[in-house]
Backbone as JSON, one array per atom type, in Angstrom:
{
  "sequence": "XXXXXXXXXXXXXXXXXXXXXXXXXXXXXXXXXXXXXXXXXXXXXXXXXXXXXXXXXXXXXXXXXXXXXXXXXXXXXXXXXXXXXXXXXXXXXXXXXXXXXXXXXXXXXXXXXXXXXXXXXXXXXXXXXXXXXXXXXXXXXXXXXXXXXXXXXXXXXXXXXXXXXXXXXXXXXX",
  "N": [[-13.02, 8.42, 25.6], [-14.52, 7.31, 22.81], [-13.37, 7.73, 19.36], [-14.33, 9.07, 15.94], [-11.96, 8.13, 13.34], [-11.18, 9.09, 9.93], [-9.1, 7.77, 6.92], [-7.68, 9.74, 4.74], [-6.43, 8.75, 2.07], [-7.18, 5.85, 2.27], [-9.76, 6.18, 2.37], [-11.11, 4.48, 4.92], [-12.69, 4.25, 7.55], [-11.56, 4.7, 10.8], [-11.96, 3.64, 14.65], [-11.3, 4.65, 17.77], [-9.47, 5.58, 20.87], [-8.02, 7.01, 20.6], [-6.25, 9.07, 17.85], [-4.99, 7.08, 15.09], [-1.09, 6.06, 14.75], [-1.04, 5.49, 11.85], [-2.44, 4.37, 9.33], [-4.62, 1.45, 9.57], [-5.32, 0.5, 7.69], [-4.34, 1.2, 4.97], [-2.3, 1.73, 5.74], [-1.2, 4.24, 5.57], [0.36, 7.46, 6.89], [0.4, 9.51, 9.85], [-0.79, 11.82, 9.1], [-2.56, 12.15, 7.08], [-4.89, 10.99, 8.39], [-7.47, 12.3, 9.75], [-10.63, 13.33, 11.54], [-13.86, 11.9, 11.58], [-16.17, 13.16, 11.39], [-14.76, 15.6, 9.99], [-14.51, 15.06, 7.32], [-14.3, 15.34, 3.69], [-15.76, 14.64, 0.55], [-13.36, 13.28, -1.42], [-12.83, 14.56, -4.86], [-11.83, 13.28, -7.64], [-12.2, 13.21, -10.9], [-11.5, 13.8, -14.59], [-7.97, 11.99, -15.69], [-5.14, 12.8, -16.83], [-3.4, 11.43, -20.16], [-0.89, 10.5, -18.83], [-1.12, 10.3, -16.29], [-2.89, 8.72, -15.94], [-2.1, 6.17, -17.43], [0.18, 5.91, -15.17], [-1.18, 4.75, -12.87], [-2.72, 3.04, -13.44], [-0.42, 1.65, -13.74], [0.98, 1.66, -11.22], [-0.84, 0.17, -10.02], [-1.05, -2.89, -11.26], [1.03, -3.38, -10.18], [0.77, -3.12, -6.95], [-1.06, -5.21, -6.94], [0.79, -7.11, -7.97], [2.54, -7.54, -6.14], [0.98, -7.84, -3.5], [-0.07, -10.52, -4.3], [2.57, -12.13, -3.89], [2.89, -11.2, -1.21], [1.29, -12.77, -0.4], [1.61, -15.61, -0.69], [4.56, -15.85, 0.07], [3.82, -15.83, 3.07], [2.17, -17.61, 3.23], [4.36, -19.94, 2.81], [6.27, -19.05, 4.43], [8.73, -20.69, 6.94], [9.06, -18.89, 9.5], [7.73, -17.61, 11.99], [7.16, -14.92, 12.4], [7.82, -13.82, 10.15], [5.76, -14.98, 8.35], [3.11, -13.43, 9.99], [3.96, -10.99, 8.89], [4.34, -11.13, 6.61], [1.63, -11.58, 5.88], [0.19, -9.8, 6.5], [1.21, -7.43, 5.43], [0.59, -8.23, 2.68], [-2.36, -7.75, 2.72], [-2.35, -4.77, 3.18], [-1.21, -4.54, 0.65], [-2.85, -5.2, -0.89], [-5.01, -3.14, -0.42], [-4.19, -0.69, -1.26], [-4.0, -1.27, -4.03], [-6.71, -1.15, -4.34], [-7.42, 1.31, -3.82], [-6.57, 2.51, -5.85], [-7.91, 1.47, -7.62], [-10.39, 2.58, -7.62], [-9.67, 4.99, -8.04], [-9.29, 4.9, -10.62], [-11.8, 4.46, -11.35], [-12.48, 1.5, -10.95], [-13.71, -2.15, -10.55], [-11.97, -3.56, -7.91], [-9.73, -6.28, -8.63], [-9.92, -9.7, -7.74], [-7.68, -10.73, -5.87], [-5.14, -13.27, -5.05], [-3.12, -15.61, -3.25], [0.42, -15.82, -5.21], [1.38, -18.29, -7.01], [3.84, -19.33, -6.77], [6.84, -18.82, -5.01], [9.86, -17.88, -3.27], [10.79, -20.08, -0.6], [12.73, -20.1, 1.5], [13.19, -17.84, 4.4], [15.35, -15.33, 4.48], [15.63, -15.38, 1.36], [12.76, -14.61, 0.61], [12.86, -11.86, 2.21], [14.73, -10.69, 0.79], [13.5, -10.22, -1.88], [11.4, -8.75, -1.08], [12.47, -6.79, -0.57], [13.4, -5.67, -2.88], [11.28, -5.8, -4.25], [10.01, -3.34, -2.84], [11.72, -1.27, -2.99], [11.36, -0.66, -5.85], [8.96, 0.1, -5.99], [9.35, 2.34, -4.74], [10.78, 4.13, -6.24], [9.62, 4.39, -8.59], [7.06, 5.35, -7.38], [7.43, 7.73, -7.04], [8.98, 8.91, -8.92], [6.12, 8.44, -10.55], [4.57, 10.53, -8.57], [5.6, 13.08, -9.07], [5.28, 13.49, -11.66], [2.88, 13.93, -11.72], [-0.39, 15.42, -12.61], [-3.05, 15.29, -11.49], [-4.32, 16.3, -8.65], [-5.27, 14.78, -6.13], [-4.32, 12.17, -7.12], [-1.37, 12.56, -7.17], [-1.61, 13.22, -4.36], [-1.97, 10.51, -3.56], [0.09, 9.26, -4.49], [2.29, 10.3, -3.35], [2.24, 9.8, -0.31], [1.53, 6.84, -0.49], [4.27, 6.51, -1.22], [5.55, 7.14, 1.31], [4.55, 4.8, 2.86], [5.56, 2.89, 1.81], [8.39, 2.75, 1.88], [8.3, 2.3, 4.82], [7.56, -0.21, 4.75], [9.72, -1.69, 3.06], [12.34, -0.91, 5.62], [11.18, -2.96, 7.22], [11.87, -5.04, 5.74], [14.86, -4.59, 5.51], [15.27, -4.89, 8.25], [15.87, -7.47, 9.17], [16.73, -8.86, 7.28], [19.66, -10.5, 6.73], [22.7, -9.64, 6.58]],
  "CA": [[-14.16, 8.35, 24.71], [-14.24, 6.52, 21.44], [-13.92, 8.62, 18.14], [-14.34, 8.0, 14.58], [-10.95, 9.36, 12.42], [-10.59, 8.79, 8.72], [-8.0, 8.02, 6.32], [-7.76, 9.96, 3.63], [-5.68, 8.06, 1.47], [-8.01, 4.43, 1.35], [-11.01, 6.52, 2.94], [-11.53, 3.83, 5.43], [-12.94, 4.38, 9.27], [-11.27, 3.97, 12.01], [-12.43, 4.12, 15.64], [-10.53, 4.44, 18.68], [-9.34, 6.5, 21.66], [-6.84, 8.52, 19.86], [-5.71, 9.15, 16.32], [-3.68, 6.0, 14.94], [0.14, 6.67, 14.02], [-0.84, 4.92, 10.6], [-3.76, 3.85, 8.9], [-4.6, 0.21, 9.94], [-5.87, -0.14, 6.49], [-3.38, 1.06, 4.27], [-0.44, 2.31, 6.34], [-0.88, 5.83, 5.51], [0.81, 8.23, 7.88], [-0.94, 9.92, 10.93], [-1.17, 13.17, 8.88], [-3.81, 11.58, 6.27], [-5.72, 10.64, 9.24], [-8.57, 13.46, 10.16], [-11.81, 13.39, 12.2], [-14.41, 11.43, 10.44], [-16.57, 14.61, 11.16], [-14.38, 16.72, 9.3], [-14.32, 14.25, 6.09], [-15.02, 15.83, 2.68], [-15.04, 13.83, -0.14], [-12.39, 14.05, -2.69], [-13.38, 14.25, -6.42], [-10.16, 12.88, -8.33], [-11.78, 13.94, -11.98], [-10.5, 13.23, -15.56], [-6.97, 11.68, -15.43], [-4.49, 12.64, -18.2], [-3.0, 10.05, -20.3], [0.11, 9.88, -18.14], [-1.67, 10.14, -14.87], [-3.89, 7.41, -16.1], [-0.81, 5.26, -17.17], [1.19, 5.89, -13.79], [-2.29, 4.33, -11.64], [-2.88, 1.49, -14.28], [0.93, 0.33, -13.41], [0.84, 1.67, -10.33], [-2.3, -0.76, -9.68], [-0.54, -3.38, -11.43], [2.36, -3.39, -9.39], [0.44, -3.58, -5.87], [-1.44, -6.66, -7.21], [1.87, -8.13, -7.87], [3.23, -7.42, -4.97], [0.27, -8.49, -2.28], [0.3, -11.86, -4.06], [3.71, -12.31, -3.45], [3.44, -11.48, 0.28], [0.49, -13.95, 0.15], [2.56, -16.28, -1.06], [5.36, -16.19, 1.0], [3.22, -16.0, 3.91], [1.83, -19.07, 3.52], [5.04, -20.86, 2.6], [7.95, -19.24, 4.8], [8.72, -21.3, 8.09], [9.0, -18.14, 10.34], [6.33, -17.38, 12.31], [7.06, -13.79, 12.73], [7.34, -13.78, 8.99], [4.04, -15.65, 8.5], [2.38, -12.68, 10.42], [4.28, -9.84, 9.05], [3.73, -10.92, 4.96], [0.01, -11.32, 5.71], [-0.13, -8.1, 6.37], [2.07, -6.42, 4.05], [-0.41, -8.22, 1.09], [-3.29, -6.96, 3.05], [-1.97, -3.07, 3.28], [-0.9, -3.67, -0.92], [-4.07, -5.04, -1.71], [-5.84, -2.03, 0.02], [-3.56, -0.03, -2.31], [-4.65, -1.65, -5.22], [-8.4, -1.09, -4.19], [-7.1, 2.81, -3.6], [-6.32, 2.79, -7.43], [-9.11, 0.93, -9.11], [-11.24, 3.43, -7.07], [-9.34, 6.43, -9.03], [-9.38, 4.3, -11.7], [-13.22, 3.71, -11.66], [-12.8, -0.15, -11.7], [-13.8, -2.82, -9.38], [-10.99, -4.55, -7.73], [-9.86, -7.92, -8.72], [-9.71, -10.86, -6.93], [-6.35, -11.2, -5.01], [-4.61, -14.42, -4.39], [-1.56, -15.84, -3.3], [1.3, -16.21, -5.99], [1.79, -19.58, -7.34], [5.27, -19.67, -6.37], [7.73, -17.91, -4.45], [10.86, -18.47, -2.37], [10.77, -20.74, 0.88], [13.65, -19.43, 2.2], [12.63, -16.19, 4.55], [16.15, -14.7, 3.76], [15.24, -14.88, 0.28], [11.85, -13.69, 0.74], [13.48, -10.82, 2.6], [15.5, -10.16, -0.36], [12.43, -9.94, -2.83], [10.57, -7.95, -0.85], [13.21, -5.62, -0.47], [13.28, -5.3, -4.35], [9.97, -5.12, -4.52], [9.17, -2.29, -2.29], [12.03, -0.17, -3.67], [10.83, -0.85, -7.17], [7.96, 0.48, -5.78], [9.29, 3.49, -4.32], [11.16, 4.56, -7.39], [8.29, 4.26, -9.25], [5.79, 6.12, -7.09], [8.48, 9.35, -6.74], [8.55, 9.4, -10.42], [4.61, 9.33, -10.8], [4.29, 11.95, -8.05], [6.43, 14.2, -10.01], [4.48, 14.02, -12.61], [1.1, 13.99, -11.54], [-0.96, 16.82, -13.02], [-3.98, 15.28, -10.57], [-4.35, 16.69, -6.96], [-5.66, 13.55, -6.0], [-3.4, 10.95, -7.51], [-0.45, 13.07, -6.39], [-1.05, 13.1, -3.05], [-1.71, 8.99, -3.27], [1.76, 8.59, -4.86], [3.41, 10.93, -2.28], [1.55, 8.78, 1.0], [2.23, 5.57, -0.82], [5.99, 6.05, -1.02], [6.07, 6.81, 2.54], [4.39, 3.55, 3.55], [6.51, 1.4, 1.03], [9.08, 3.38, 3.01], [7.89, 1.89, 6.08], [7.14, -1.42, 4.21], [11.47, -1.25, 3.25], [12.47, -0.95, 6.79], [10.98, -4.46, 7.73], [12.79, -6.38, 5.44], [16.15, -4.08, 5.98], [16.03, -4.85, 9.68], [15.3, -8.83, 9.46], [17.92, -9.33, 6.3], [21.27, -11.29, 7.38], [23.49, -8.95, 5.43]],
  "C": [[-13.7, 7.91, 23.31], [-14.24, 7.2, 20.43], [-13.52, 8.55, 16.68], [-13.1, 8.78, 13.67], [-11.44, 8.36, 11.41], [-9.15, 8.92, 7.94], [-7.95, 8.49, 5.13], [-7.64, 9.57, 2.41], [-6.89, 6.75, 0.99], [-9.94, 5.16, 1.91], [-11.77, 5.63, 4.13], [-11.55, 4.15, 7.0], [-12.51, 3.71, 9.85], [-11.77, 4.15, 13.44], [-11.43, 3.63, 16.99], [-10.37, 5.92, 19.31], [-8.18, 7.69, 21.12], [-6.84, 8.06, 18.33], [-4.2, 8.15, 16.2], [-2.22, 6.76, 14.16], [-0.32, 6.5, 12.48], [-2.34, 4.14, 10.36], [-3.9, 2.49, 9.11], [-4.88, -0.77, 8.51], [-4.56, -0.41, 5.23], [-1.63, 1.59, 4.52], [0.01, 3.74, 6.27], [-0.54, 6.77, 6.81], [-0.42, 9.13, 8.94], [-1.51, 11.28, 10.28], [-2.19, 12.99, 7.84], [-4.99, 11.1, 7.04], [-6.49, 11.56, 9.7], [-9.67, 12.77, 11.16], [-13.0, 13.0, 11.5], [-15.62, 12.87, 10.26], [-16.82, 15.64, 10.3], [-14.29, 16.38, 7.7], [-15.31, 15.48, 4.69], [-14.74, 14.6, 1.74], [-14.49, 14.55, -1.6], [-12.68, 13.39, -4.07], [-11.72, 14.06, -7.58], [-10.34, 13.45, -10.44], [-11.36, 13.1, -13.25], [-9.19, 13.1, -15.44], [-6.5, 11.88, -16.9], [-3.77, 11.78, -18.64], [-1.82, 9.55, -19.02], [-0.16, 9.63, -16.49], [-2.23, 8.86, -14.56], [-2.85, 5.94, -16.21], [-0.26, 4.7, -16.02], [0.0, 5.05, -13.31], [-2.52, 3.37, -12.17], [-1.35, 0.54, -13.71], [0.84, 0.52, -12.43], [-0.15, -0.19, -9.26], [-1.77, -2.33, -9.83], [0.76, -4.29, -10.41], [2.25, -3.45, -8.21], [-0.25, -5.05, -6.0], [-0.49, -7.68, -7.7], [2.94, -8.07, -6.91], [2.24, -8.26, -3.61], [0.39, -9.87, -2.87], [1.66, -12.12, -3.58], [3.68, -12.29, -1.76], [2.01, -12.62, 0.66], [1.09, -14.99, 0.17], [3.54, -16.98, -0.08], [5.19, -15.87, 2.65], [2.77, -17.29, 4.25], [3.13, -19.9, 2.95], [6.42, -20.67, 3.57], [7.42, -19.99, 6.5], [8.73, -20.22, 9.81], [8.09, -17.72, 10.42], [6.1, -15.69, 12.15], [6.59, -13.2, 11.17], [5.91, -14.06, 8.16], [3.09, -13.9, 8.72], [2.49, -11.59, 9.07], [4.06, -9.62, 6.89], [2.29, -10.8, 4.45], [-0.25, -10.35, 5.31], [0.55, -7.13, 5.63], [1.4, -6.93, 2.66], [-1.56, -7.72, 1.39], [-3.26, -5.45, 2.75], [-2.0, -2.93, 1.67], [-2.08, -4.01, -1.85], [-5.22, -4.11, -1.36], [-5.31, -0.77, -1.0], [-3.91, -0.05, -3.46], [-6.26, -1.15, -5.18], [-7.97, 0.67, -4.27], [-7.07, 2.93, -5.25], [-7.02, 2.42, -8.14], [-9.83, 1.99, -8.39], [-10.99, 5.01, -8.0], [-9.71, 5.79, -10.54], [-10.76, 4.0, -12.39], [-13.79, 2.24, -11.31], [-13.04, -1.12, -10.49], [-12.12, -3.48, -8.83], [-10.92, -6.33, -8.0], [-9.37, -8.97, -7.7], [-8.04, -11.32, -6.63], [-5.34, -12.5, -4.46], [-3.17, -14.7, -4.5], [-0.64, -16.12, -4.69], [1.65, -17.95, -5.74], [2.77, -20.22, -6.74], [6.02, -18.53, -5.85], [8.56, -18.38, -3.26], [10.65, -19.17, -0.7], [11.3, -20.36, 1.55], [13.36, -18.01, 2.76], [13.75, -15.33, 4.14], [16.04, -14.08, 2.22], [14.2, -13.81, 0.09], [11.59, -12.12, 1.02], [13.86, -9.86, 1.34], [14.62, -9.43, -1.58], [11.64, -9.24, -2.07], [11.14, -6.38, -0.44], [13.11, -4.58, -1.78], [12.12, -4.69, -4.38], [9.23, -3.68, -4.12], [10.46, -0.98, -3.04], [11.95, 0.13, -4.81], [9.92, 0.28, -7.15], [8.27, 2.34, -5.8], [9.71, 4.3, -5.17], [10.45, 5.07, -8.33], [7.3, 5.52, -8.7], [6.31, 7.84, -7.19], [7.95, 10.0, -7.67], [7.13, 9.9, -10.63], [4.41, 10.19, -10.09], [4.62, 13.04, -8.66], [6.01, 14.63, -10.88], [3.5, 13.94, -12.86], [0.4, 15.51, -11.65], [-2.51, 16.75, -11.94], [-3.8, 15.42, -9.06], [-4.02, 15.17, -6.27], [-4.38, 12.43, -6.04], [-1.66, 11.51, -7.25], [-0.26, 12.8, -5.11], [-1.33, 11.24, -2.59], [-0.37, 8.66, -3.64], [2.19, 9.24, -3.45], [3.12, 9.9, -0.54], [1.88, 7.24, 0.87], [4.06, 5.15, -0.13], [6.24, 6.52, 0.8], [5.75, 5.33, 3.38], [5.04, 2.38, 3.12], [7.59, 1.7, 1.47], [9.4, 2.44, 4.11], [8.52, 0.23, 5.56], [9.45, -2.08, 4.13], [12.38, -1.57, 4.61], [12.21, -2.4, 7.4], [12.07, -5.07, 7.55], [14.39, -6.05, 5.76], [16.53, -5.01, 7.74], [16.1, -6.45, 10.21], [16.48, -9.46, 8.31], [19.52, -9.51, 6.93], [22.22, -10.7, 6.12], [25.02, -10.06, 5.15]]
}
């Protein structure tokens, strides 16, 4: 039988015969995933300056990241690659939409980066950076998130930029 979970994390429905390992949307782990049923919704609140800071760069920093895998999606020669950057700017521009949402703000318009390496090795390389940039980053703001809310998006994040990590590790010609 078919049944509706949610993800906590981008709030987005999923439907299927079981509960996904990972959000299809934004990659969030199976434990952010509930019963759409059981869904409350979460009130995130005034943000203090540094909370507000961390989700402005935060925000920042997925919208310069999904272009990039737009980017080198449409320019590297590997197909597997092709697939696998689509979707890694898809997942960081669902991220970004996760943060203008705390943020209040609409999301902006997403497009590929101008430029970025041909070479998938390279590409590899920069997206390696990029996601541990990331993860560095999100630790820190978890740490010092005084909001429920925006806490437990940093802490879910860095496990999917985690994930995200792992790709390029296992595809990089050391």
């Amino acid at each position: 039988m078919v049944k509706v979970f949610r993800c906590i994390i981008c709030k987005e429905a999923y439907m299927g015969d079981e509960k996904p390992k990972q959000c299809p949307y934004c990659g969030a782990h199976e434990k952010y995933i509930i019963f759409a049923k059981d869904w409350i919704e979460s009130v995130v609140g005034e943000l203090n300056e540094t909370d507000k800071e961390n989700v402005k760069k935060a925000l920042q920093l997925e919208i310069d990241n999904a272009k990039f895998y737009f980017c080198a999606s449409n320019n590297t020669k590997n197909i597997e690659g092709q697939a696998m950057f689509k979707r890694l700017g898809k997942v960081e521009r669902e991220h970004a939409d996760v943060w203008c949402k705390i943020l209040r703000i609409a999301l902006p318009e997403i497009k590929a980066a101008e430029t970025c390496a041909e070479d998938y090795q390279e590409q590899l390389k920069d997206s390696h950076a990029r996601e541990e940039r990331a993860i560095n980053f999100y630790k820190k703001a978890a740490n010092q998130a005084q909001n429920e809310r925006v806490k437990q998006v940093f802490e879910a994040v860095v496990e999917v930029e985690k994930d995200h990590l792992g790709l390029s590790e296992e595809r990089m010609i050391k």
